[in-house]
One Martini backbone bead per residue (centre of mass of N, CA, C, O) as a GRO file, in nm:
protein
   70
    1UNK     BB    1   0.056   0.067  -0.014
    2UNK     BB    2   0.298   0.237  -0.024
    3UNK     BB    3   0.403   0.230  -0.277
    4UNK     BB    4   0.120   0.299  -0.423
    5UNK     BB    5   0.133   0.573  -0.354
    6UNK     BB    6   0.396   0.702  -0.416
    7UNK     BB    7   0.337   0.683  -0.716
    8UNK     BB    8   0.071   0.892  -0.702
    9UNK     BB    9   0.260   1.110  -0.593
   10UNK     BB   10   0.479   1.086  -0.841
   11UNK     BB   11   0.234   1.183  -1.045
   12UNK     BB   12   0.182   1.454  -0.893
   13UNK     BB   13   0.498   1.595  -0.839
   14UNK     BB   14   0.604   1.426  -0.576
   15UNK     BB   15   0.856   1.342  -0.345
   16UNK     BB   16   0.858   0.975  -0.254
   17UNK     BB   17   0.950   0.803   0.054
   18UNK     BB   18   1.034   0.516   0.240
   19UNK     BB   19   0.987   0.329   0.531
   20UNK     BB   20   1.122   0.010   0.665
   21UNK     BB   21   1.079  -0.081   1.012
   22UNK     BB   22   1.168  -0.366   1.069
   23UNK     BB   23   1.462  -0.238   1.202
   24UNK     BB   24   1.346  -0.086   1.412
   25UNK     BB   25   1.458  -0.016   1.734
   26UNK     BB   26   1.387  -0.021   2.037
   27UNK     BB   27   1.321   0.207   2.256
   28UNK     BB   28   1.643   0.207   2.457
   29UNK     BB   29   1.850  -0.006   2.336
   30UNK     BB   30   1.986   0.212   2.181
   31UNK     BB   31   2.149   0.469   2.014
   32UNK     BB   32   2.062   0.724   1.823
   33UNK     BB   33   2.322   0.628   1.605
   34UNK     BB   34   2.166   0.463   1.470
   35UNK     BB   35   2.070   0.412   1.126
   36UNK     BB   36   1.751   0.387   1.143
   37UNK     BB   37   1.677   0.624   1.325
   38UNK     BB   38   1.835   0.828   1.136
   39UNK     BB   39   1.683   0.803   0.913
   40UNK     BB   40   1.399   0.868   1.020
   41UNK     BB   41   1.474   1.124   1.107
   42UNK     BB   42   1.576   1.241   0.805
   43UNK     BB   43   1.262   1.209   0.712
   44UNK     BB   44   1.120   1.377   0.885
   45UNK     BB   45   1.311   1.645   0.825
   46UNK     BB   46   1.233   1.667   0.516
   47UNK     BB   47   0.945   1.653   0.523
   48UNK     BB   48   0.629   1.800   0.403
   49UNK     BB   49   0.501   1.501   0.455
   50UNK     BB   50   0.271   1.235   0.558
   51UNK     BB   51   0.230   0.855   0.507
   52UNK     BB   52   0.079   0.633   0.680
   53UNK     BB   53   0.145   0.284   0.729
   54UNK     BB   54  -0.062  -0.052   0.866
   55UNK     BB   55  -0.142  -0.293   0.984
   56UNK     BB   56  -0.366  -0.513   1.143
   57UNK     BB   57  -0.425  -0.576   1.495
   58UNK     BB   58  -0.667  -0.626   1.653
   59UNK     BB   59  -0.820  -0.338   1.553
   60UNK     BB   60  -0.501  -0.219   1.530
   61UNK     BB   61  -0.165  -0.092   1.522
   62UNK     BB   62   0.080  -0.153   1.551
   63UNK     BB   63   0.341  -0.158   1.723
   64UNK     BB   64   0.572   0.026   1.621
   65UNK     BB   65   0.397   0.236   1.529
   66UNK     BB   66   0.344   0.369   1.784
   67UNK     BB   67   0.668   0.455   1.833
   68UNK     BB   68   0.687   0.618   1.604
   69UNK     BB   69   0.491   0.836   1.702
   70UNK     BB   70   0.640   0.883   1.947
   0.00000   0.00000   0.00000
């Protein structure tokens, strides 16, 4: 779904990056310059707008996804 957003954004004239959490690791285990979260940190002061996607697990979006808004 996020692929397929980002086509639609670079189609409309917008640059779209995305960024896969599956290696993001929980706040508090690594220091700040992991590479990952360092990603993350770049790419959210780039964005001049975001468009989160998630799996639905049990009626709600996953931890991840929520560490990663907090």
């Amino acid at each position: 779904m996020t692929e397929k957003s980002a086509r639609i954004l670079r189609l409309l004239g917008a640059e779209a990056r995305t960024f896969n959490p599956s290696s993001l690791p929980l706040p508090d285990d690594v220091d700040v310059s992991h590479p990952n979260v360092t990603e993350l940190r770049d790419l959210v002061t780039w964005s001049g707008g975001m468009a989160w996607c998630s799996p639905e697990r049990n009626g709600a979006m996953t931890g991840i996804m929520k560490i990663q808004i907090d």
